[in-house]
C-alpha positions in Angstrom: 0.0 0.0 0.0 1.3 3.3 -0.9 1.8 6.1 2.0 -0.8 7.7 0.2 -3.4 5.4 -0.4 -6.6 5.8 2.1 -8.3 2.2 2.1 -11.5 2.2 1.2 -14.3 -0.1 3.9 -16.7 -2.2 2.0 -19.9 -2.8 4.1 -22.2 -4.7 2.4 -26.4 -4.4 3.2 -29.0 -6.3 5.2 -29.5 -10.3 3.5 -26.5 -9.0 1.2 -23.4 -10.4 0.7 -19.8 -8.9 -0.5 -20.7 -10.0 -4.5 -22.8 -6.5 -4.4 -19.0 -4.5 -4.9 -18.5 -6.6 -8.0 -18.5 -3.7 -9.9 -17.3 -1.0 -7.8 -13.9 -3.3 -7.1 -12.4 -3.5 -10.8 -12.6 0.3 -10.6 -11.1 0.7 -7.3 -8.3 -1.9 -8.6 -7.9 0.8 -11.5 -7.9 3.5 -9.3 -5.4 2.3 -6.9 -7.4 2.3 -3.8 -6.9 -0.5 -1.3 -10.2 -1.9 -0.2 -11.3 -4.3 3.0 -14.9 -5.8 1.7 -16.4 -6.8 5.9 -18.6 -9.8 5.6 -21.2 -10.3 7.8 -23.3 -12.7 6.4 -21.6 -15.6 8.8 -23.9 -13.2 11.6 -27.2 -13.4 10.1 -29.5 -13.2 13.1 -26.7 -10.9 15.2 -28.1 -8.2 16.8 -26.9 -4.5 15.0 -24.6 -4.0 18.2 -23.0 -7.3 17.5 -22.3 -6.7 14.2 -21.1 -3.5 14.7 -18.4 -5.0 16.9 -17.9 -7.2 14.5 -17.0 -4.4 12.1 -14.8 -3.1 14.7 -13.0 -6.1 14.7 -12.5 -6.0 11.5 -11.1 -3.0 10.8 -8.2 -3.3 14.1 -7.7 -6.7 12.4 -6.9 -5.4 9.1 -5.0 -2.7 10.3 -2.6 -4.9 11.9 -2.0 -6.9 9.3 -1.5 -4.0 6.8 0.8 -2.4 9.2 -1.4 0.6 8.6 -2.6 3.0 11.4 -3.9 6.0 9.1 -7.4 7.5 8.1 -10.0 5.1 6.2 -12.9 5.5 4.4 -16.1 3.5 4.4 -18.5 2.5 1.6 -21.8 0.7 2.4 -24.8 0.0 1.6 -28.8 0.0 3.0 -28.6 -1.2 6.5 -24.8 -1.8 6.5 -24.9 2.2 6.8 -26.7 1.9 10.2 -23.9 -1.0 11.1 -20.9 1.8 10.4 -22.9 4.3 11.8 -23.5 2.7 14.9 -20.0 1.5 15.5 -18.4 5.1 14.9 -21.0 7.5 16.5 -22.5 5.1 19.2 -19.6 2.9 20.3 -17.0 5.2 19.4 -19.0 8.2 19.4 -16.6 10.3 22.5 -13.5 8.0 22.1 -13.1 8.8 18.1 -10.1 5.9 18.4 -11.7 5.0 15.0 -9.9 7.6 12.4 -12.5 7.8 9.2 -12.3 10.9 6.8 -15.4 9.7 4.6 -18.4 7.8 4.8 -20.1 7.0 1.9 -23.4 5.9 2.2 -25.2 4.2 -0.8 -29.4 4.2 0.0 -28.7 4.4 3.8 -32.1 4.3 5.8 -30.6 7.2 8.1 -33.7 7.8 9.9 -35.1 4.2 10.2 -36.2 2.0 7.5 -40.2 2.7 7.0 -40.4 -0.3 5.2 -39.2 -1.8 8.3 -42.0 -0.7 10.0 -44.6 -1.2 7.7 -43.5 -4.8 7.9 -44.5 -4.8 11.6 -48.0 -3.4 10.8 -50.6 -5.9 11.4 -52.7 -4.6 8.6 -50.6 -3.9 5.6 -47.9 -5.6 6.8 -48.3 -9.2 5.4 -49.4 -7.5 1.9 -46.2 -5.7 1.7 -44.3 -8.8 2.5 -45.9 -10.7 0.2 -45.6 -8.4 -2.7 -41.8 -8.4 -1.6 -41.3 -12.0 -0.9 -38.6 -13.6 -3.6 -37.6 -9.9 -4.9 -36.4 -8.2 -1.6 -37.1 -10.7 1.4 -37.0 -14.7 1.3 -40.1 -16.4 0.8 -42.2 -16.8 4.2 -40.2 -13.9 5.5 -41.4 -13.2 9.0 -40.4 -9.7 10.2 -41.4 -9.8 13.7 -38.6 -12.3 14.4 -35.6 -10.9 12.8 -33.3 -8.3 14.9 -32.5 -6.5 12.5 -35.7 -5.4 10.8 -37.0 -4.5 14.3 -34.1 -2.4 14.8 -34.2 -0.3 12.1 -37.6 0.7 13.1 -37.9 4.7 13.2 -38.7 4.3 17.0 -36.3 1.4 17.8 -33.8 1.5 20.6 -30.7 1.0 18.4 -32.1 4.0 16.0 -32.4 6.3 19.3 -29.2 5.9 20.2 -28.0 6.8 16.2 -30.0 10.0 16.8 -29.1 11.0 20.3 -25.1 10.6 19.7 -25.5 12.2 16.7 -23.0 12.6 13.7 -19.4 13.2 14.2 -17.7 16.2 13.2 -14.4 14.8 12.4 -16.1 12.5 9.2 -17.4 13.8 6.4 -20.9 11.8 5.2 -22.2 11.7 2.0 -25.3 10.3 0.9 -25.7 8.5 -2.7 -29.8 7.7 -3.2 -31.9 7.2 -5.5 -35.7 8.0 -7.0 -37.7 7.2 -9.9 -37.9 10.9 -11.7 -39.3 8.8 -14.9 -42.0 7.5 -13.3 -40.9 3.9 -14.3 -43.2 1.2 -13.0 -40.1 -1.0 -14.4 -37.8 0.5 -12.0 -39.0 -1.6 -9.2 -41.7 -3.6 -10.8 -42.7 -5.0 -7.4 -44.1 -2.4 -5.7 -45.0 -0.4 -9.6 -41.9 1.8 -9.4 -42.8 3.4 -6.0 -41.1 3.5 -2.8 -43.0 3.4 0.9 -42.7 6.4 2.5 -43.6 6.7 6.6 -45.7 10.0 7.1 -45.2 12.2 10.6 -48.4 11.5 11.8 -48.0 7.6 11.2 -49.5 7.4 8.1 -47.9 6.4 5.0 -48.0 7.0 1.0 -46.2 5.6 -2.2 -43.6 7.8 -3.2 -41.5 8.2 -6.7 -39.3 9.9 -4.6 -36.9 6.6 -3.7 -35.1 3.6 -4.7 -37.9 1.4 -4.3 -37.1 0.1 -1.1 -35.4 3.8 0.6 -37.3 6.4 0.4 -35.3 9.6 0.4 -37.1 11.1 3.9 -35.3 7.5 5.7 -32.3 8.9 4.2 -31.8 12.8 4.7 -29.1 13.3 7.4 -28.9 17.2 7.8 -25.0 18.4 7.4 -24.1 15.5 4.6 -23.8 15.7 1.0 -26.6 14.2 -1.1 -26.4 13.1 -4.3 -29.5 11.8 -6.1 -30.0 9.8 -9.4 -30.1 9.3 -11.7 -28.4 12.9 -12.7 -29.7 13.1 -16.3 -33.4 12.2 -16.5 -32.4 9.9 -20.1 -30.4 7.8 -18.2 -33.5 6.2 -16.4 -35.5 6.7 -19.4 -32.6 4.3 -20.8 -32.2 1.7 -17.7 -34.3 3.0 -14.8 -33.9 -0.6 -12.9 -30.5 0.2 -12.4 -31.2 2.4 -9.9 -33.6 0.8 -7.6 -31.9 0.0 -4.5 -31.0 -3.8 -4.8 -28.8 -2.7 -7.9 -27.9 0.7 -6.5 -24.4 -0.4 -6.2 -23.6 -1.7 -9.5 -25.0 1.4 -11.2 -22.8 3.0 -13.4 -23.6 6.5 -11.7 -22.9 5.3 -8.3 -19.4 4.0 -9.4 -18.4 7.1 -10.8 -19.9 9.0 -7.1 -18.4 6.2 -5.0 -14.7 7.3 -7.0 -15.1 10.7 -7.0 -15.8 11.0 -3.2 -12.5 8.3 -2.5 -10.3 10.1 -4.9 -10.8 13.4 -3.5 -8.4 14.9 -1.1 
């Protein structure tokens, strides 16, 4: 590793696995950035403070055998966004032992997941699963006993404590998301090209403002960067699957944003 190379994190999503950077990791290769990819599909069932150890762990391990005790930057995806954000701003929220100049945050559900809740609702609930099952959650998918769905809840424990340590001053976030400005029904056929959106007042709509799965409002994180796509309105005229959130990563677009943010000093 040169002295000048900042290794980039790769956190992969929620029922994910580290195949989702098969894109982005010929182009870091090009690039010259170093790159850890954390796998946490061995913890499926972990709680999000388990795996955020885990991630921890990780990262001291890697360092040690790199020899390299400098500043990182971290790349995820969905859920895995809660995982780095828990570990940095909860864990190691007043220590900052953890050095990170960037985080990079690929359809992060910053606020809570609604679709998380809406899972948990015992009247449109089992619809929404159903219409999800196979596409976005296994078949017979039960949400009431998996951790991790129930902490991604707006009102969860584990999403209080993201909001009351807040976001650290020392990293700089940046948000890549998504929404369907064609009005595509094939951009997430599924759910007809919309996105569920969690109102304030508890009630909820279908949105074109998301990746089919994130709706930007789970994502907004006051003080980041945000970048939505698709940029140019033809590009999801040409390919507007691309950009709903289970492919978010492989999207052309969110290469090029993913490089631009890593290769910036």
């Amino acid at each position: 590793m040169s002295p000048e190379a900042i290794p980039a994190i790769l956190v992969h999503g929620w029922k994910s696995h580290p195949g989702i950077w098969n894109r982005l990791v010929p182009r870091l290769q090009d690039e010259g950035i170093p790159f850890w990819s954390f796998d946490y599909t061995p913890l499926n069932g972990a709680s999000m403070e388990v795996i955020a150890a885990a991630l921890g762990d990780y990262i001291s391990a890697q360092r040690r055998e790199k020899g390299y005790d400098g500043p990182i930057d971290i790349v995820c995806h969905s859920i895995g966004s809660c995982v780095t954000r828990y570990l940095l701003e909860v864990m190691d929220g007043s220590a900052r032992r953890e050095r990170v100049r960037r985080l990079i945050a690929i359809g992060p559900p910053n606020n809570g997941s609604a679709l998380a809740e809406l899972f948990c609702d015992p009247v449109i609930g089992p619809g929404i699963t159903r219409r999800l099952a196979g596409t976005f959650v296994p078949e017979h998918f039960d949400p009431a006993a998996d951790v991790i769905v129930q902490a991604c809840r707006p009102k969860s424990r584990t999403m209080q404590a993201l909001r009351n340590a807040g976001m650290r001053p020392d990293i700089g976030y940046h948000l890549i998301c998504a929404e369907n400005s064609a009005r595509d029904p094939a951009f997430f056929p599924a759910l007809e090209g919309k996105t569920c959106e969690l109102l304030p007042d508890g009630s909820w709509q279908m949105t074109y403002a998301g990746d089919g799965i994130v709706p930007l409002s789970d994502s907004a994180l006051p003080g980041a960067s945000l970048l939505v796509l698709p940029s140019d309105p033809a590009a999801a005229a040409a390919g507007a699957r691309q950009y709903c959130h289970i492919l978010l990563p492989r999207a052309p677009e969110t290469i090029a944003g993913v490089i631009g943010y890593l290769a910036a000093r």
